[in-house]
Each structure stands twice: as structure tokens, then as C-alpha cells.
C-alpha positions in Angstrom: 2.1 1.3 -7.0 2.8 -2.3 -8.2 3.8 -2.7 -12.1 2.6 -5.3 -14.1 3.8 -6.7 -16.8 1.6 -7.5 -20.5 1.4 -11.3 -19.4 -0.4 -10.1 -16.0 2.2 -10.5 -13.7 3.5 -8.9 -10.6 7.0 -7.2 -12.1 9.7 -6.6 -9.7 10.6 -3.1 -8.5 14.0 -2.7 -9.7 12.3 -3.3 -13.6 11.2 -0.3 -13.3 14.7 1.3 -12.6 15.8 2.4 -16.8 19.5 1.8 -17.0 21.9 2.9 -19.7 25.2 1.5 -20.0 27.7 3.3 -22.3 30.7 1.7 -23.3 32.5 2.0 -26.7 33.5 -1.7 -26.6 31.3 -4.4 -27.4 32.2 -7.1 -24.5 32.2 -5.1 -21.5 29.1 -3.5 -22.9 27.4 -6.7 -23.4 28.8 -8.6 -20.2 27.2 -5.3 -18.1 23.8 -5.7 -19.8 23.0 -9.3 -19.6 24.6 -9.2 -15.5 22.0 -6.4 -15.0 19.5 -7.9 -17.1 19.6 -11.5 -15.3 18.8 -9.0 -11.7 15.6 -7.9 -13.3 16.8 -4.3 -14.7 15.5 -3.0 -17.6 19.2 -2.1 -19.7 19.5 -0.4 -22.8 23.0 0.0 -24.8 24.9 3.1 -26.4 28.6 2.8 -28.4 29.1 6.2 -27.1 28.2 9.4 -25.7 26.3 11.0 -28.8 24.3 7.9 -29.1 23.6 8.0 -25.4 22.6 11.9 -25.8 20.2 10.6 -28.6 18.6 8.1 -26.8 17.9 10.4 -23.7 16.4 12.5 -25.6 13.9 9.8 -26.6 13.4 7.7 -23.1 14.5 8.7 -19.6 17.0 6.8 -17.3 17.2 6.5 -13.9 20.7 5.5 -14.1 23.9 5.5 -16.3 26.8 3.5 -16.3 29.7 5.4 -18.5 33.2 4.5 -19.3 35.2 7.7 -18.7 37.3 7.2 -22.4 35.3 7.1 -25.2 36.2 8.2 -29.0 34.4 11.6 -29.2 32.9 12.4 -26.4 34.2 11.4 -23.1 32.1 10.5 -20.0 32.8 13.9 -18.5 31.1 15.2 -21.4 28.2 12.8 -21.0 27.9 13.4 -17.6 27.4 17.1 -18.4 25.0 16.6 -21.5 23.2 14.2 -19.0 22.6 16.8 -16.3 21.3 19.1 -18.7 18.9 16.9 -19.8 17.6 14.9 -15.9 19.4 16.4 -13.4 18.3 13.5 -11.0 19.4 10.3 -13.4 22.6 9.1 -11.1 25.7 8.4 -13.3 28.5 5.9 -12.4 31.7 6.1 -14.0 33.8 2.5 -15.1 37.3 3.3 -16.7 40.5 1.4 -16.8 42.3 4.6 -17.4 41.8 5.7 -13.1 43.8 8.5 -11.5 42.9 10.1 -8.8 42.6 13.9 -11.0 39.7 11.7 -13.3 38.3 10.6 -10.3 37.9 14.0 -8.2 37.3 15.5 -12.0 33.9 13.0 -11.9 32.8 13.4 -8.5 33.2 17.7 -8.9 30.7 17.2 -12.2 28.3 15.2 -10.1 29.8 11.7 -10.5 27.7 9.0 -7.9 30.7 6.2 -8.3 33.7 5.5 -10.0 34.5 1.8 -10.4 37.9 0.7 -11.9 38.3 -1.5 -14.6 38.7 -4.6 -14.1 36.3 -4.6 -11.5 34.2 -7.7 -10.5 30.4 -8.1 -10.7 30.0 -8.1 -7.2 31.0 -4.1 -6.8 29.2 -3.7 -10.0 26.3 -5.0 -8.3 26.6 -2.8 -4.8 27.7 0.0 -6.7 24.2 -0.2 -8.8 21.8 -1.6 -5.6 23.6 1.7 -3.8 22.5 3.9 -6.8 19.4 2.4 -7.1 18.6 2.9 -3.2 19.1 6.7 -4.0 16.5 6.7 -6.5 13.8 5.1 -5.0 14.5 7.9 -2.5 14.7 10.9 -4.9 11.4 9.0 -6.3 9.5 8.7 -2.8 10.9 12.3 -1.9 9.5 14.0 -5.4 6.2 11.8 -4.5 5.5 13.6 -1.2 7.2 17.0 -2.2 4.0 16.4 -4.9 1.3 15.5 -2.5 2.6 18.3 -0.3 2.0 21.2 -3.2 -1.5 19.7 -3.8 -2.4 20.3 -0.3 -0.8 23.5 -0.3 -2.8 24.6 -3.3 -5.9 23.8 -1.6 -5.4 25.4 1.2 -4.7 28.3 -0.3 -7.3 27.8 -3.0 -9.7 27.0 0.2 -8.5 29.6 3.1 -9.8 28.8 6.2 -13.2 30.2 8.1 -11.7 32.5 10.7 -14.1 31.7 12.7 -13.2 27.8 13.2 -9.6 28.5 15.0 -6.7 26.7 14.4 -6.7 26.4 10.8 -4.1 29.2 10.5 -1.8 27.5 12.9 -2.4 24.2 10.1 -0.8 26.3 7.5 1.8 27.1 9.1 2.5 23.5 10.1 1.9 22.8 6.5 4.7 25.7 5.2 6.8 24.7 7.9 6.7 20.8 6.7 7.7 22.1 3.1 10.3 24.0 4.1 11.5 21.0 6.0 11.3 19.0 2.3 12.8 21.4 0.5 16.1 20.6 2.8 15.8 17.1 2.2 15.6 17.5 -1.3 18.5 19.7 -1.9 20.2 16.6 -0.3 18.8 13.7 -2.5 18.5 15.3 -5.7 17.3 18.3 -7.8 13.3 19.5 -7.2 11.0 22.1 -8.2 10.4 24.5 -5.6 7.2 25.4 -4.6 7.0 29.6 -4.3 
């Protein structure tokens, strides 16, 4: 589905991909936003992790870029508040404060990248086009997962004529397809499972 903007015109895919960047300093913050910005992203800011909560629970994001040390609460603490809230929004960590313990600490809470401070706008940019990859898949996956319980539902809301042959075997096809899903999905990202 193409997005267009108030003026009319096409908008790029990737606006559609809601980033937050959290960072407790202002230029890092501000250098992160306008770099993402100028690629067609659609970046909002937090000065930490309770004003980050606060805004997810007003808007959803795709993704989140966190610095790991924050006054209050950390990014390990975000990360955690943020899976509570959209368990498939992708979270990458930025800290100039790495070891490999807050770095194994990240990845065991669901962490999708860790980049170290100072890092240069070319990882920044693979680290997000890598992220956002994964979400056009954990978008495209939910999509079909979708269209696949609205056939399922009809099928069972509309059982087959016994009489016609075949349209059993087409259910089982259909059950064995969703099954099939249901392992990609527990790969990519979190679902909701049809019973």
C-alpha cells in the first residue's frame, strides 16, 4: 500500500518506519535525528527513558535507538518497559560505556544491535537499514499470518459440501500452511496465534 503524503505525493517507504532515538545528551541526540531525518525516517526525540515510556504510550515505534546510561532509567530498563508495551519494535543500543557483560546483558533482554560510541554514520546507517529490513518482514509476516486467519475463519464459518471432494484435503493444506507461519513467526517477531 503506497503512502501519500498531505501535498499528494508518493512518500517513501522507510517514512513510514516511526523511530525513537533516546539519548540524555542533546548533540548526539540531535546529530542522530537530522542523519535519519535527511534518509526520509520519520524521528522523534526523548531526554530519557521515562519520557520515552510516555511517549510510547501515546504513538508506536517501529524502532528505538537507546543509549545504554541514562540518569534514571537505563536502556536495559527501557528495553524492558519497551517489550511490555510492542514486543515487535526492534531496539538498538549506542553507549560509550561497552563491555562485553553490557553487551551480552542487551542481547539476553532482546537487544537487535549494540553500536559503540563513537561510532560513525555509516554503521549507524547499516545498523538501522538492517533493523528496518526486519520490520518490513515482521510487517509482511503479520500481513499474511492476517489474511491466513481470515480464510481460516471462513472456512470454518463455510464447511465444505461433503459431497464436492477435496475440500477437506484444502483445509488441511490451509492448517498445515498456518502451522508452517506460526514457525516463521516465532523467528521474526512476536504474533498472535490463531487456536
Amino acid at each position: 500500500m503506497e503512502n501519500i503524503s498531505n501535498t499528494g505525493e508518493k512518500v517513501p517507504e522507510e517514512e513510514s518506519i516511526q523511530i525513537l532515538v533516546v539519548d540524555d545528551e542533546d548533540g548526539p541526540q540531535e546529530v542522530l535525528r537530522i542523519a535519519l531525518a535527511s534518509r526520509g525516517f520519520q524521528v522523534k526525540v526523548a531526554k530519557n527513558g521515562r519520557q520515552a515510556c510516555q511517549m510510547f504510550d501515546a504513538a508506536h515505534f517501529d524502532l528505538v535507538l537507546t543509549d545504554l546510561k541514562m540518569p534514571g532509567m537505563g536502556g536495559i530498563e527501557l528495553l524492558r518497559q519497551i517489550r511490555e508495551r510492542s514486543p515487535e519494535t526492534i531496539v538498538v543500543f549506542m553507549t560509550g560505556y561497552a563491555s562485553l557483560d553490557s553487551a551480552i546483558e542487551a542481547v539476553r533482554e532482546g537487544a537487535y544491535d549494540y553500536l559503540t560510541k563513537p561510532f560513525r554514520i555509516e554503521e549507524l546507517y547499516i545498523a538501522v537499514k538492517n533493523a528496518v529490513e526486519r520490520i518490513k518482514l515482521i510487517k509482511e509476516n503479520k500481513k499474511l499470518f492476517d489474511e491466513l486467519k481470515r480464510v481460516h475463519q471462513k472456512m470454518k464459518e463455510n464447511p465444505p459440501d461433503e459431497n464436492l471432494g477435496g475440500e477437506n484435503r484444502n483445509l488441511e493444506l490451509l492448517q498445515a500452511l498456518q502451522r508452517q507461519l506460526l514457525q516463521i513467526y516465532t523467528r521474526t517477531g512476536p504474533i498472535n496465534q490463531v487456536k
